[in-house]
N, C-alpha and C positions, 0 to 999 in steps of 0.2 A: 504494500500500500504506500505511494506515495503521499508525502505530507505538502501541503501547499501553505504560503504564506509571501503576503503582500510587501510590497520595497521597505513601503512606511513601516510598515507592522514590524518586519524583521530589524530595522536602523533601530525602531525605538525601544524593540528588546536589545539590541547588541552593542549598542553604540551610544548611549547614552551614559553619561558620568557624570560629576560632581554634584551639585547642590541642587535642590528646588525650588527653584526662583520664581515667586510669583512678587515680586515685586513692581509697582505698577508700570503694566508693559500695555497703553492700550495698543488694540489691536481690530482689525476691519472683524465685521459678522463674516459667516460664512459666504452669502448671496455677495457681499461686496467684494469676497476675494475672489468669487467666480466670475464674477463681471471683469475684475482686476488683470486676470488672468485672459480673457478677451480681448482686454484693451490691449496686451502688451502685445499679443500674437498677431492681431487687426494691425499692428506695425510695423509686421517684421514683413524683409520684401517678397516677392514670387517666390514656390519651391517652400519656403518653410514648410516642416513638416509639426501638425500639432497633435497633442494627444497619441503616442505613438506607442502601442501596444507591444509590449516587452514579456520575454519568459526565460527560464534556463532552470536547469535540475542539477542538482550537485549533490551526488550519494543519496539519490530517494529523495532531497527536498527540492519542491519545484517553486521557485521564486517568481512574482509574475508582479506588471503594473506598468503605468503608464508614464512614459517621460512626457514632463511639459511639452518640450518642444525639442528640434535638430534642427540646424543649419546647415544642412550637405556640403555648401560653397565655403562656409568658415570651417567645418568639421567640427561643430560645436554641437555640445547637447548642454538643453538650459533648464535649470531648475528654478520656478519662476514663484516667489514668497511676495504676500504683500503685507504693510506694515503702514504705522502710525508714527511720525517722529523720526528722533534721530536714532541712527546703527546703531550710532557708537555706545546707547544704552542697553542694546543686546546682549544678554548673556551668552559668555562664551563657548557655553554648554549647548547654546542654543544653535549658533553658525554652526558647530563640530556636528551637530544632527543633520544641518542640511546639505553639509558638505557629504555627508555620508550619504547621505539621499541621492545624490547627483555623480556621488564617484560608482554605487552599482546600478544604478540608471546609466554610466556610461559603459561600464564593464559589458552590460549587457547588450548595447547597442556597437559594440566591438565585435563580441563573439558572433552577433548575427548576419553582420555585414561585413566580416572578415576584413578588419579596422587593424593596423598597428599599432595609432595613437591616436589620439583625441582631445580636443579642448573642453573643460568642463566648466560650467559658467554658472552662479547664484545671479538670477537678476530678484532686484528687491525693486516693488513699487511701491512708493509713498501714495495711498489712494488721496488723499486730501490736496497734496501738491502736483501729482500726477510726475512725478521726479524718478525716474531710474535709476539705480547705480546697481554699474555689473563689477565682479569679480569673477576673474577665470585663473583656472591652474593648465598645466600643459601635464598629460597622462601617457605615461606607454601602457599599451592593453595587457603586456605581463605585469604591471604593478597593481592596475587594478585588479584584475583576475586574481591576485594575491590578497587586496583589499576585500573581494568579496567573499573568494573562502574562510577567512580570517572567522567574517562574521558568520557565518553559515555554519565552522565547526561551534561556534559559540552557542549557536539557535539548535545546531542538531541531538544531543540530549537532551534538549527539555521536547524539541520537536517528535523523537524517535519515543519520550515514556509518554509524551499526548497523543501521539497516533496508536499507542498501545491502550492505554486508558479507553480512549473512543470505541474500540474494535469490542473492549470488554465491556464499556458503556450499554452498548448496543446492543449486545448479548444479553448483558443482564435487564433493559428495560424491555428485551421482548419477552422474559420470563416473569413480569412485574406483576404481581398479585396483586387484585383489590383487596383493601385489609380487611373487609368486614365477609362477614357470610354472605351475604348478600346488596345489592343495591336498596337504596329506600324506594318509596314510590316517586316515580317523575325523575329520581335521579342516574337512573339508567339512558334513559330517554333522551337528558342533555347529552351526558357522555356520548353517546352514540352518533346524538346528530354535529355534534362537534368535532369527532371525531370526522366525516364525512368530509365536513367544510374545510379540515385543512388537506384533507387528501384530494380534496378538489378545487383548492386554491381561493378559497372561498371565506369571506365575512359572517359573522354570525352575530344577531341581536337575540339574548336567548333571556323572557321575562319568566323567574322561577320564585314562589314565593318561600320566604323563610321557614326552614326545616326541610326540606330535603337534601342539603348538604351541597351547596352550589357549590362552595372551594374543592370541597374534594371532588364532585363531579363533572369538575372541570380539566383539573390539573393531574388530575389520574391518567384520560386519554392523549393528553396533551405530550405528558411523558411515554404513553405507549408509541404517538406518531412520530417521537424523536428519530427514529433506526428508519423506517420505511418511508420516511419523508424528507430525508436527509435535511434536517433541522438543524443550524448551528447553534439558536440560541431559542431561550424560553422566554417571555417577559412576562411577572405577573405582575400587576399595577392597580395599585391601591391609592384611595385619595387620605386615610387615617392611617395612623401607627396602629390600629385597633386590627385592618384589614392583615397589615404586614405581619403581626403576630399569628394568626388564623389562618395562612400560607405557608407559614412557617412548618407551623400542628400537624395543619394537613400533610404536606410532606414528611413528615417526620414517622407520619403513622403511617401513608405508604413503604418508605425506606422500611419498618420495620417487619413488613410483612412480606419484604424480600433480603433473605441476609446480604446485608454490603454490598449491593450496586454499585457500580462505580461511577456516581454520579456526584458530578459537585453542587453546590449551590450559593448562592452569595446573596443577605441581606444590604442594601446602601439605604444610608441613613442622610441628613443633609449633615453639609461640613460642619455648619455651628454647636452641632450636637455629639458631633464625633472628635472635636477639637480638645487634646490634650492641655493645649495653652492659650487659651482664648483673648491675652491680653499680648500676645505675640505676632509681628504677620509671617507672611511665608516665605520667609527665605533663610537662609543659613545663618545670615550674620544677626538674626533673632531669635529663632526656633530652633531647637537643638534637634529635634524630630526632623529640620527639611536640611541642615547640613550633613554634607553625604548621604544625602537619602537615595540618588541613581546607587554610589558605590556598595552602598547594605541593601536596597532593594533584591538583587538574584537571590540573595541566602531567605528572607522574607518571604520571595515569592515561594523559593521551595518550599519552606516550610508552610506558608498560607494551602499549600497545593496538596497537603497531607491532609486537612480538614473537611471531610466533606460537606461540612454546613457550617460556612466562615456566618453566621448571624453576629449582629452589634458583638456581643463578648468576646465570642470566637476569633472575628477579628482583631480585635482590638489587645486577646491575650499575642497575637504572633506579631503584631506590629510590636508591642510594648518589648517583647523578647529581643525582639533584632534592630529598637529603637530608631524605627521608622513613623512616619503620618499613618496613622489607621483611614482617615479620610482618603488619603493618595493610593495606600495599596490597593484601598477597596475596587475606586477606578482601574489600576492596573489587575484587579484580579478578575473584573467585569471580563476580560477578554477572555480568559481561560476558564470561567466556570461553563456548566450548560444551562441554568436556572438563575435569574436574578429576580429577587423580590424589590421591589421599590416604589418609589412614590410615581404619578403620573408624570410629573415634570421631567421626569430622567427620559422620558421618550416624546413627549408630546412638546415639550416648550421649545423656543425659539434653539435655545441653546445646549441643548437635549442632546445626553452625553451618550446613552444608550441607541439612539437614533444615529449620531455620529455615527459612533463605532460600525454600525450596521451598516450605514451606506461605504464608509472608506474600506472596509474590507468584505463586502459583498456579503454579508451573512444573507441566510434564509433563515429570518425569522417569525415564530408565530407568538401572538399577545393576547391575556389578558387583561381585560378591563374590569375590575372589580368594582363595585356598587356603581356601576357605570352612570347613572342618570347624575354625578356628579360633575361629569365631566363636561357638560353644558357652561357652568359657572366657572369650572375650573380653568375651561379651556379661556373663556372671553377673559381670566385674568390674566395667563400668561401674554396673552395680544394686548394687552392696556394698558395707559401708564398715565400719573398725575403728575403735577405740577406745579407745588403752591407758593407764592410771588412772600409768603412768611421767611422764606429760607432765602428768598434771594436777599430781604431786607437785611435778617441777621448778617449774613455774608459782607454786605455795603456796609456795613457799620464796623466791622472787624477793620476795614481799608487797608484787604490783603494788598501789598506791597508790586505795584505794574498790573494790577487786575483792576481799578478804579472805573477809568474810561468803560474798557468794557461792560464791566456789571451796571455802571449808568447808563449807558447806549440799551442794554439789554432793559433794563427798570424802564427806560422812557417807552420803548416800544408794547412792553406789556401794559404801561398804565393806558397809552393810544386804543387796546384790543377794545378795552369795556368803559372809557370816557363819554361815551353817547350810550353806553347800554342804559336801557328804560326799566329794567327787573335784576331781579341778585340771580336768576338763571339764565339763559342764553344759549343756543343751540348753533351752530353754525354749519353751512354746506362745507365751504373749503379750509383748507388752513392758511394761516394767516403768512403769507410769504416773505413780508418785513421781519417781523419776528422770528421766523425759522431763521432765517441769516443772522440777524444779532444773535440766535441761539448756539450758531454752527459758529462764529468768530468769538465768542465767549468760551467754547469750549476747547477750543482752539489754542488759544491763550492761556486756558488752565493747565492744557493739555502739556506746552513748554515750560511751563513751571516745573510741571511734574517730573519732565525728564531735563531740566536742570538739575535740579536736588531730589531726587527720590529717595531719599533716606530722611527727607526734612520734608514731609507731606502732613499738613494741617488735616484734620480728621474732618472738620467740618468742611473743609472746602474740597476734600475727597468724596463727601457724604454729594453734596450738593450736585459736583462733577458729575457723579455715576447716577442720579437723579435727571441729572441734563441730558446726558448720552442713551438712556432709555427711552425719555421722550422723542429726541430726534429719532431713534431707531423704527419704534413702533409709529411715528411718526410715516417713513419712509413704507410704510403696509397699509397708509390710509386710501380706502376707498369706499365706494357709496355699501361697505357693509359694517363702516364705523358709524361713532357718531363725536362729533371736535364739540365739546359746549366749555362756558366760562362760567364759573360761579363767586357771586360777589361778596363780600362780607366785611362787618366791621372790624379793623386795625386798632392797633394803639391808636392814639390821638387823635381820637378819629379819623386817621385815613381808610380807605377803602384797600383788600388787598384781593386777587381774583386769582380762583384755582382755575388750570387749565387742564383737565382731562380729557385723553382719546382712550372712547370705550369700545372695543368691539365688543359690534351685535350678535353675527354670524360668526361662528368661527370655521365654518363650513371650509374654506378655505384655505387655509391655513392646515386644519388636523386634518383635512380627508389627505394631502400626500401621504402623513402619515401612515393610513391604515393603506392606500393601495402600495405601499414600500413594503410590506410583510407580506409573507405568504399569507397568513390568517392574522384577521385580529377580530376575537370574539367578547362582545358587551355581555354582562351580563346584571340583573338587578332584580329584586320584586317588582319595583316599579320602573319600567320601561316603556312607557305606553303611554300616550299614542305613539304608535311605532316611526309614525310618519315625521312624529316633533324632531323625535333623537337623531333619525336620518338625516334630516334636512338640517339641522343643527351644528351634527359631528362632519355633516359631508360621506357618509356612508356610501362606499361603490352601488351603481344601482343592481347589481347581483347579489347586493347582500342576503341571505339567510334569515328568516325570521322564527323563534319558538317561544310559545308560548309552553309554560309545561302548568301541567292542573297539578292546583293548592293540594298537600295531603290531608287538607284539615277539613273538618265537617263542617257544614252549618250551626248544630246544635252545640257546639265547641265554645261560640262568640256571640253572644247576646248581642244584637248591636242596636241602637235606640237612636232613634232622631230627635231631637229637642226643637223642634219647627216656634214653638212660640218664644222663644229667646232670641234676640237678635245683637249678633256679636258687634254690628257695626259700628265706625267710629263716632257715630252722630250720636246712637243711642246703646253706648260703652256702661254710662251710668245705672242704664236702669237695669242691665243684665247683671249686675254685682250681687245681688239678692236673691233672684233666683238662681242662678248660680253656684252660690253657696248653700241654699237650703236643698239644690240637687246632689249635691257632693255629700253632703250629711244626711241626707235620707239614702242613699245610698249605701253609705258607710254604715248605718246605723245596721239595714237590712244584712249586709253580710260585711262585714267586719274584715278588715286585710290590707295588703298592701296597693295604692294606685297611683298612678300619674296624670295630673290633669296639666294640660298644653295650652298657653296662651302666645297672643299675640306680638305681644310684649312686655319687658323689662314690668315695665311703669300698670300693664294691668293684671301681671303677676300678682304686682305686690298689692294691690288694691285689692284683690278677689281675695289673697291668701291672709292679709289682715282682716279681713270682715271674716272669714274663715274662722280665725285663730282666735277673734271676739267672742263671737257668737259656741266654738265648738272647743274648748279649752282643755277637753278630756283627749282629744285624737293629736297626735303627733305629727308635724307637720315639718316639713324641711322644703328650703328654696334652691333652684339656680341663680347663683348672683354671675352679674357681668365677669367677663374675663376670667373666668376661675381657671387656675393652674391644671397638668394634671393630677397632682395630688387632691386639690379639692375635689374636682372631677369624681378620682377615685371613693372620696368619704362620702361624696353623695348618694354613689350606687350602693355603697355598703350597708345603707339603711336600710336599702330592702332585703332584708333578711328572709330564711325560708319561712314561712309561717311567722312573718311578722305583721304589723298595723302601724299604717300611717298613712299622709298623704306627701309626695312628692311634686313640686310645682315647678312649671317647667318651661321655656320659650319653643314655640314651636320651630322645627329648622334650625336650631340647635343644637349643642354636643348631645342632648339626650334625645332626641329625634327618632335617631338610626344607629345602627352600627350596636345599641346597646342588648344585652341577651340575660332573661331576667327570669330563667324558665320557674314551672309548678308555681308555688305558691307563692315566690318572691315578687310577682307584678299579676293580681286579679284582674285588672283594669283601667279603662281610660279615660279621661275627659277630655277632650279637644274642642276649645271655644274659643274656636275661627275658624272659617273655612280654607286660612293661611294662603290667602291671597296676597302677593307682593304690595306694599304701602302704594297708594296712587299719590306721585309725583312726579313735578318737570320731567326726571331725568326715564322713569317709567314709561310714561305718557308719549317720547320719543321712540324708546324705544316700541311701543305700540305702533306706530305711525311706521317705523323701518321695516318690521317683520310684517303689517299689513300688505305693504309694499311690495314687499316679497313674497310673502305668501299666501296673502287674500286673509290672516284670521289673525291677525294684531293681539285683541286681547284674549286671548287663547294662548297664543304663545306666549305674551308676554305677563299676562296673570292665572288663568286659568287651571294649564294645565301644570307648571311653577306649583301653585296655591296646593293644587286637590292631592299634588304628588308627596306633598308634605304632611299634609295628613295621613294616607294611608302607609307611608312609613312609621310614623308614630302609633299607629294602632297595631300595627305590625309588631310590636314591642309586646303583647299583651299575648298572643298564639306564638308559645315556641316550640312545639313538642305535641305529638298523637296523644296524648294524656292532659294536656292543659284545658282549664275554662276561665271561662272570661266574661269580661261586660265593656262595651262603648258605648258611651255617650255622646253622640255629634250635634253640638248643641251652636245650632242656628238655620235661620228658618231655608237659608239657601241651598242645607243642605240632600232639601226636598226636590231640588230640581233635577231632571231628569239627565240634563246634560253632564250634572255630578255625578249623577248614581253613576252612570254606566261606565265610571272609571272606575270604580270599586274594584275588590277582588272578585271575580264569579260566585264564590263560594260563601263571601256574605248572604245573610237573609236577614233585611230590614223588619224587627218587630214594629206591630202595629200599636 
């Protein structure tokens, strides 16, 4: 079996040393380095050859990738980097990787065109100046050929025990046992049609409701299609730490009911939370973790590679051994495991490290979306970015040192935006073009500061920077699926100060490359539905897969009540607080236990659950307050004990919403008083008007089906298990309408 592996891939295993430098280097997005890379070949003369598809095998490894570019007439092969600033603040660690890139890029193009020697060239372009500067070496084709085996014997034992690992991978997950005796009901059902969808290259939106074991009946087949689908990577993607743990389980309880697979898996966590020294940054001459971190990395990696479930700990025990980044190894173990657990971002955001990896070394991979109907919100935040004229002020009152001019030029232009606005909201078609420029020469300017003195970077004026450089980016993706508005408010001394937010509406755009880049990538949720929202939303290929799989739970399981003469609404909030409470307490009185009632909000939490606590001083009663840590988090569910009594108050859409798992006696029942419609305002009300636009049903998309889905995740909370009962109460009168019910679960049966 030959082992294959990519230019890049191979330099950055073999050829990389010293420190890890992440000291501020900006740097172009990816889309601007491919344009970069355009521009430079758009001027190179006739006969250039671009993109020029290279391979060679050397003892069983077969090396493969693309040279930028050849100049047949110079005998040049060019490796073409584009960059922000000056070189000369490159690490040096950093040129020694490109030069590696460019010396078996030329090796390669020696060997195949029966070359002697060769000019080997880094062009770098400044995208901002549009400025070139090349460097070239002069090569004989024996010194590189000596350069490439060099790295090649380097790469060939970890390559020769990974292509052995794999062959046994494969063996053992097509002997892979489902761990239980049998499937639950419905949970066969997914597996299978899941299975199908990646064997047929296919998308799946699969709506299954809580208790049939969706993680494992996901992630079971998922690992059976690794061998027969030649698979290089898993991705299971969660929007909570709640999900990440519960992937984890699952897998663990597969693994155990096959001895020792030979499969790896890798949890990633965000860096701030993985961070050893968090008052340190990243480079050597700070963190004792990123000096020498290339040089101790190999021994790390080895030993990370003996783990098969490097999770938070497991990690973080091999990094601390071989006094490495546990953050950095994590990244560099992403490449070698076959399962990563991790959050959405690692694959769907702009800068999405696991999407990388997949396109720069061609993986075939298939994905997980866990509590998928997340990913609507999730997604419009990674595309969005604010702005607020509070931090430029700060900033002009420091009168950082050659930044003045600019941050005024910039302040005068922003006050110009909303000087005639006639409301503190504002919506706009275009962006503002004055502005974007004072925005791009302000950052500009920060930007040479920064690589003057990068060891002397003010935190605020860093903070602010990297606030600038997001707007203009998501800026550069504005189109009629945004929406540009300004919001106005009062300053100190009364001046007026104006946030500027672009929000994506659609993210349709943006995440569907994502899912047609995978072989598969299957949603999966209770509530997923209407089908039609989440497609048009995520950008779903129009082949996608649809399953609906049937609730294992009964009718007679969940009492479910409508409260039709209650009206939650904002107008008449007041007069619902009374009955309300004497609902919750005649309830409570009737059968005694533990419940959760869901409000609106914060402020009619507390107003329901004080007249509560007035009137009912005997029942035990605990709140969600704002912001709770996860510890508090944690103390709140721990009330609900098994055969306990209280009442639990809660915001709907919430940490305790979803995700939470309360089975038997620990959660009787529910109160939900709202029908958790999104607040109607300015910025709502746009978006109404956008997705009408598009899709003919404005408040549908943008409250409706939002609202209804958030309810029945939190009733959701009350049915965990073939043995639980229950009571809901949906207390308000809209939740008689017909348009509502039929979102329901099939399985509910509305008492009369």
């Amino acid at each position: 079996m030959i082992s294959s592996v990519a230019v890049r891939a191979l330099c950055e295993f073999a050829a990389k040393v010293g420190d890890l430098d992440l000291r501020f280097t900006p740097s172009p997005t990816a889309q601007q380095g491919i344009e970069g890379h355009r521009r430079v070949v758009a001027r190179r003369e006739p006969g250039y050859e671009a993109e020029v598809a290279l391979e060679s095998d050397y003892r069983g490894l077969r090396v493969r990738g693309r040279a930028d570019g050849f100049d047949p007439l110079r005998n040049r092969v060019e490796e073409i980097k584009t960059h922000r600033g000056s070189l000369e603040r490159q690490p040096d660690n950093h040129r020694q990787l490109h030069w590696a890139q460019a010396k078996v890029y030329a090796w390669l193009l020696c060997q195949s065109r029966s070359l002697s020697q060769i000019e080997v060239a880094l062009v770098y372009l400044d995208i901002d100046t549009e400025r070139q500067t090349l460097f070239t070496q002069q090569h004989q084709a024996d010194d590189l050929r000596a350069f490439f085996e060099g790295l090649c014997q380097r790469f060939m034992g970890w390559a020769q025990a990974q292509s052995t690992r794999l062959r046994e991978r494969d063996r053992d997950l097509q002997a892979l046992r489902f761990p239980y005796a049998d499937f639950r009901q419905g949970q066969r059902q997914l597996a299978e049609t899941l299975y199908k969808a990646v064997a047929t290259g296919r998308c799946l939106m699969a709506q299954a409701s809580t208790g049939i074991g969706k993680t494992l009946g996901t992630l079971f087949p998922l690992l059976k299609a690794i061998a027969p689908q030649r698979l290089d990577k898993l991705f299971f993607l969660t929007a909570k730490t709640p999900g990440r743990a519960l992937a984890l389980d699952a897998l663990r309880q597969i693994v155990r009911a096959t001895p020792q697979p030979r499969l790896r898996a890798l949890e990633l966590i965000a860096r701030d939370k993985a961070c050893e020294y968090p008052g340190s940054a990243c480079h050597g001459e700070s963190c004792p973790l990123a000096k020498g971190f290339y040089d101790r990395l190999p021994a790390a990696r080895e030993a990370a590679a003996q783990v098969p479930l490097l999770d938070r700990n497991g990690l973080r025990d091999v990094a601390m051994a071989h006094q490495v980044c546990p953050y950095y190894l994590g990244q560099e173990m992403a490449r070698w495991v076959d399962l990563v657990v991790a959050d959405y971002n690692y694959y769907f955001d702009a800068h999405a490290l696991l999407f990388g990896l997949s396109q720069v070394n061609q993986w075939r991979v298939a994905v997980l979306v866990d509590e998928a109907h997340n990913l609507v919100e999730r997604g419009r935040a990674m595309y969005s970015a604010s702005f607020d004229q509070g931090q430029l002020s700060a900033l002009r009152r420091s009168k950082p040192a050659g930044l003045t001019s600019v941050l005024d030029r910039l302040n005068r232009q922003w006050n110009a935006l909303y000087k005639l606005q006639t409301a503190p909201y504002e919506p706009c078609e275009v962006l503002p073009e004055a502005f974007m420029q004072a925005l791009q020469r302000c950052t500009a300017a920060i930007q040479e500061q920064f690589e003057q003195a990068p060891a002397q970077v003010d935190p605020a004026l860093l903070q602010f920077y990297f606030q600038a450089l997001q707007f203009s980016r998501v800026a550069e993706l504005f189109d009629e699926h945004y929406l540009f508005d300004i919001s106005v408010r009062q300053g100190p001394k009364r001046r007026q100060w104006a946030t500027l937010t672009l929000r994506n509406v659609i993210p349709a755009r943006l995440l569907g490359p994502r899912m047609a880049a995978a072989q598969s990538v299957t949603l999966f949720s209770a509530t997923l539905g209407p089908r039609h929202y989440y497609a048009d939303l995520l950008g779903m290929p129009t082949d996608t897969a649809w399953l609906e799989v049937a609730a294992p739970f009964r009718a007679e399981q969940l009492r479910v009540r409508i409260v039709s003469e209650v009206s939650t609404r904002y107008q008449q909030r007041h007069r619902s607080l009374a009955p309300i409470v004497e609902l919750i307490g005649t309830q409570y009185q009737q059968q005694p236990g533990n419940y959760l009632a869901f409000f609106s909000s914060f402020e009619y939490l507390q107003q329901v659950a004080s007249l509560f606590a007035e009137r009912h001083p005997e029942v035990a009663c605990w709140c969600q307050a704002p912001g709770m840590d996860e510890t508090a988090r944690e103390g709140f569910l721990a009330r609900f004990e098994e055969g306990g009594q209280g009442i639990g108050f809660a915001v709907l859409g919430g940490a305790f919403g979803e995700g939470v798992d309360l089975p038997g006696t620990r959660l009787i029942g529910a109160f939900v008083a709202t029908l958790g419609l999104p607040q109607v305002n300015p910025v709502n009300e746009q978006f109404k008007l956008r997705l009408g636009r598009q899709f003919g049903a404005g408040f549908d998309y943008t409250y409706l089906y939002p609202g209804v889905r958030k309810v029945v995740q939190a009733a959701g909370r009350v049915i965990r298990g073939d043995q639980d009962r229950g009571v809901l109460f949906l207390i308000d009168e809209r939740f008689s309408e017909a348009r509502v019910q039929q979102m329901f679960p099939a399985w509910w049966q509305i008492a009369n």
